[in-house]
Structure formats: structure tokens, C-alpha cells
N, C-alpha and C positions, 0 to 999 in steps of 0.2 A: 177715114183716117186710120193711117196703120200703126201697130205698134211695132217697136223695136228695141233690143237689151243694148246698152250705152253706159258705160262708168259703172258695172254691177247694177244697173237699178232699170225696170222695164219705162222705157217714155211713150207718150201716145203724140202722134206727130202727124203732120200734111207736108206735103211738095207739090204746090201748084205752079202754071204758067209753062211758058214751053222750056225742055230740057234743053237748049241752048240757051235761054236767057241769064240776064246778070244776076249771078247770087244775090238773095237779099233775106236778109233775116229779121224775123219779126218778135220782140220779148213783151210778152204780153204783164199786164200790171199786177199788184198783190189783191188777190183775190178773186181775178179773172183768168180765164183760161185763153187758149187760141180764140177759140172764137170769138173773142175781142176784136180781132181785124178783119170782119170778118166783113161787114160794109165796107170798107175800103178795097176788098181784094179783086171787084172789077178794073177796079182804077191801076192798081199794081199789077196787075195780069198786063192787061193794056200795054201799060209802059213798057216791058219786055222782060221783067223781073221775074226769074224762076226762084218761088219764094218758099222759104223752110220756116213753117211755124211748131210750135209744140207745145204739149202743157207743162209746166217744168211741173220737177219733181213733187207730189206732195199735191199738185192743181188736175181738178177735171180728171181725165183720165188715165193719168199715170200713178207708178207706183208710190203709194204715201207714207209720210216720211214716221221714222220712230226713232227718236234720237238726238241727239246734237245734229246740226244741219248749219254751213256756212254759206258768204259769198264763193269762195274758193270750191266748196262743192259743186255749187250751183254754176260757176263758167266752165269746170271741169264737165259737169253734164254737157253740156252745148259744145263745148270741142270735141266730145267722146259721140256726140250725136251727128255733127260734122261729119265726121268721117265715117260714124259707120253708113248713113246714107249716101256717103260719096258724094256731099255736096262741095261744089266749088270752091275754092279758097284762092285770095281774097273776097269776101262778101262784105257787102253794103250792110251795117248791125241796126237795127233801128229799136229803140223801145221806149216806155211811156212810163212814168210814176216810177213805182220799185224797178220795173223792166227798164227805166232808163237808166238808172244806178250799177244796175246788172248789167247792160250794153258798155257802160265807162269801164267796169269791173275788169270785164271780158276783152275788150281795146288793149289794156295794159296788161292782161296775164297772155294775150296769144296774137299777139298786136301781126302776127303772118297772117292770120284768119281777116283781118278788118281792110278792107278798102276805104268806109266811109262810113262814120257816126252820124247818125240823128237821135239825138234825144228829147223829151219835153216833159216837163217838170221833173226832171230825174231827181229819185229819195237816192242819196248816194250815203246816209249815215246820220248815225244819231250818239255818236262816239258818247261813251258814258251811258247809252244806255239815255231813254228817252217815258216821262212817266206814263204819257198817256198810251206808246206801244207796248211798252210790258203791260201796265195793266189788261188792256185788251185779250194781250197772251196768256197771262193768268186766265182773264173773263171766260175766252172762249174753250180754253181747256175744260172748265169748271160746268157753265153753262151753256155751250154751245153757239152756234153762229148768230140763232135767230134775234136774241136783246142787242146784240151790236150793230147790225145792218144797216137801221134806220138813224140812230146816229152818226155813223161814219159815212153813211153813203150822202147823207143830209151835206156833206164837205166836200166829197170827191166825187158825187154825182148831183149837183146841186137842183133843186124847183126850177130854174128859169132854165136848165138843157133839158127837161125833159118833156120835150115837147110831143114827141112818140111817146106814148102811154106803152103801147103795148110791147116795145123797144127796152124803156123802162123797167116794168114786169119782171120781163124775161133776164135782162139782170139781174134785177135785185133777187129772185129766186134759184140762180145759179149762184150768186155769192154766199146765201143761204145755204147751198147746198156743200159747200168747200168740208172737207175733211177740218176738224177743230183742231185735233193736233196737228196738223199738219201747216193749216193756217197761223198757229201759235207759234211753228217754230221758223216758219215766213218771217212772223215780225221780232224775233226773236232773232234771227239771221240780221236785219236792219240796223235793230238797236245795240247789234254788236259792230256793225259795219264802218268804216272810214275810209272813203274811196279820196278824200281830198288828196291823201296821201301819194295816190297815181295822177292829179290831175296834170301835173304838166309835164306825164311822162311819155301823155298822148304822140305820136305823131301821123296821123293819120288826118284827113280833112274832116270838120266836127262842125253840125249844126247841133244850138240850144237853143230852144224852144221853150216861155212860156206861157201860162197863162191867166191875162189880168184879173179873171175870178178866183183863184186858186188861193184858197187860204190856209192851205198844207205846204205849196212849195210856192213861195209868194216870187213874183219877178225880180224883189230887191235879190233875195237868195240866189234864186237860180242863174242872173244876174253877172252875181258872183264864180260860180262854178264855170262858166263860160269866158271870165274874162283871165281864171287860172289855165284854162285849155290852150294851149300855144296856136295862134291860129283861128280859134275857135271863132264861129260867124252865133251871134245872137239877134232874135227876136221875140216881140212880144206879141200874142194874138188874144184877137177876143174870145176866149176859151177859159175851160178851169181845169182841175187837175188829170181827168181823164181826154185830154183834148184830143183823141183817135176816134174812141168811143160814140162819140156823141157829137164830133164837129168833123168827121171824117173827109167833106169836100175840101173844107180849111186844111185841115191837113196834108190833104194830097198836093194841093196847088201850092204848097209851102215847100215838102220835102220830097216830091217826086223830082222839081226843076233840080234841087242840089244833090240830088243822088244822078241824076243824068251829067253831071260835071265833070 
């Protein structure tokens, strides 16, 4: 994976699948990098999808952040990275958790860029500020990734997905590894966030996605986000909050058919 400068800041980025396929964009979750899709991307090659994933700012390999950091930064990166890779536009946006907040985000600020949303369990906001993500932000500034992992992942990566042990591992020790300020000012960016406010400014075709494990963005919630989307097609699968990660067939068989539409 290559780098490239985009919005002043260095991103670390991939373009798979053949240079004639349909754009398609991948926003990986809060505290995951690209390679989050990283099991599914036979499946998406397959389908004909020439696919743009990256770590956004602050995750994995790119440059981390110091400073105030927003949603509007963060769509601003993905247009500025758009173009300088010369990827296609309209693209298909897809993202999961935070990344699906940030795919809504990015819909309504460059709505030329979007062909086609998928989301699942998109965090689109926690207006007011949210106690258990500032804390964390606090936490992990102060003491680092490693006391939170196992609690948080214990929700967003629950005992009964992690049937790959060794699948398992290797995330939870990449999420360990996330830059702390960087990750602090991730949820930080959230708990400033209120995307409701563009929900039905969408006009682009929108799948929402949740999942009935998920006790971060529960289906009554996400539910809702779906039924303000003009348009917007919902379902529920048997999955939880990371449902790419970890239920990656389910997935495919879900939003490869509506992204072929």
C-alpha cells in the first residue's frame, strides 16, 4: 500500500481490482485500519469493484493527528484523497461503526462523489457529547490503548464472533497498537458529531444495515437513521457491531446484490 499527501496530511491507501471496475469505497471502523476489509476483498475484486481503501487520518499508517480533528476534516481527507488518486467519481461509499457515520457524513458534504451508500450500524453522533466516549478519550490519552481494548472490544467484538482465534489476536493487537492521541481525538470527533442533521438531505440510493448483537448501535437506533434517509432500504442481520469484520460472507451476500443496482 502506497502513500500519498491529500488535504495537507500524508494518507496510507490501496486500489485494488481492475482499473476499469466500479468505484467503490471502503471506511473502515474507529480503531481499525483498512485492513478491516480485508477478508472480504476477494469477494469485492470478484464483483468488478475497483476498490479505494485507506487508513484515515490518525489510524494505522497514516499521518497522526495533534490537535482538534472533525467529521468535516475527515470527509475533506476522502475527497482530497479522491482526486489525488484519480479515483472515479461517482463511487459506491460503504462503511461500518464510525466508518458508517463518516460514509453519511461524506454523502451530504460531496453528494457528486456518491453513487451508492451502504452502511451498518453507522455511530453518526453523540450530540452533547457522550460520557462513556470522552471518558475513554480522556482514558486513553492518559493511559494508553491497552486498559480499554478488552472492555470495548468485549461489545464491538463480542465472545460468540470470535470463532477465529487467531483472526481475533490480530485485531485486538492492532487496536492496541492505534496511536492514543490519535484514537482520543477519533472519539472525540463522534462525540462532537450530529449527522442526523443531513439525514434526509441524502439523495443517493442508501442501504442500512444492522446488527441484532450490537449493543452500541442497537437495531431499534439504527432503525431509525434509516427510516429518516429518503429512500433508504433497511435490514437486520445476525451480526453485531463490527459486522464486515467478523461476518464478512453475510455481508457480501447482503450489500454486493445492492451495490450491483
Amino acid at each position: 500500500m502506497p502513500w500519498i499527501e491529500a488535504n495537507g496530511v500524508t494518507l496510507h491507501y490501496s486500489l485494488d481490482g481492475p482499473e476499469g471496475g466500479k468505484p467503490l469505497v471502503l471506511v473502515h471502523e474507529l480503531g481499525g485500519t483498512s485492513h478491516s476489509w480485508e477478508p472480504l476483498m476477494p469477494r469485492v475484486v470478484a464483483a468488478g469493484h475497483r476498490v479505494l481503501r485507506w487508513d484515515w487520518r490518525g489510524s494505522g499508517l497514516s499521518e497522526k493527528i495533534r490537535g482538534d480533528f472533525s467529521i468535516d476534516d475527515m470527509c475533506a481527507d476522502l475527497a482530497a484523497l479522491m482526486d489525488a488518486v484519480g479515483f472515479g467519481a461517482p463511487a459506491d461509499v460503504v462503511g461500518t461503526a464510525l466508518g458508517g457515520g463518516v460514509a453519511i457524513g461524506f454523502a451530504a458534504r460531496y453528494p457528486a462523489k456518491v453513487r451508492r451508500l451502504a452502511v451498518s450500524s453507522p455511530a453518526t453522533g453523540s450530540p452533547g457529547g457522550n460520557e462513556r466516549i470522552m471518558t475513554r478519550a480522556a482514558g486513553v490519552k492518559k493511559d494508553g490503548m491497552r486498559p480499554f481494548a478488552d472492555p470495548s472490544l468485549t461489545l464491538s467484538y463480542p465472545e460468540k464472533y470470535r470463532t477465529n482465534a487467531a483472526a481475533f489476536a490480530e485485531y485486538r493487537n492492532r487496536w492496541i497498537c492505534n496511536d492514543p492521541d490519535s484514537f482520543a481525538a477519533h472519539n472525540l470527533m463522534l462525540g462532537g458529531m450530529d449527522e442526523s442533521v443531513n439525514f434526509g438531505k441524502l439523495a443517493c440510493p442508501a442501504l442500512v444495515l444492522s446488527g441484532v448483537d450490537d449493543p452500541l448501535r442497537t437495531p431499534a437506533s439504527v432503525k431509525e437513521i434509516a427510516d429518516a434517509i429518503p429512500g433508504a432500504q433497511y435490514q437486520e442481520l445476525n451480526s453485531g457491531h463490527f459486522l464486515p469484520v467478523y461476518s464478512p460472507n453475510m455481508w457480501a451476500d447482503t450489500v454486493l446484490p445492492f451495490l450491483a443496482g
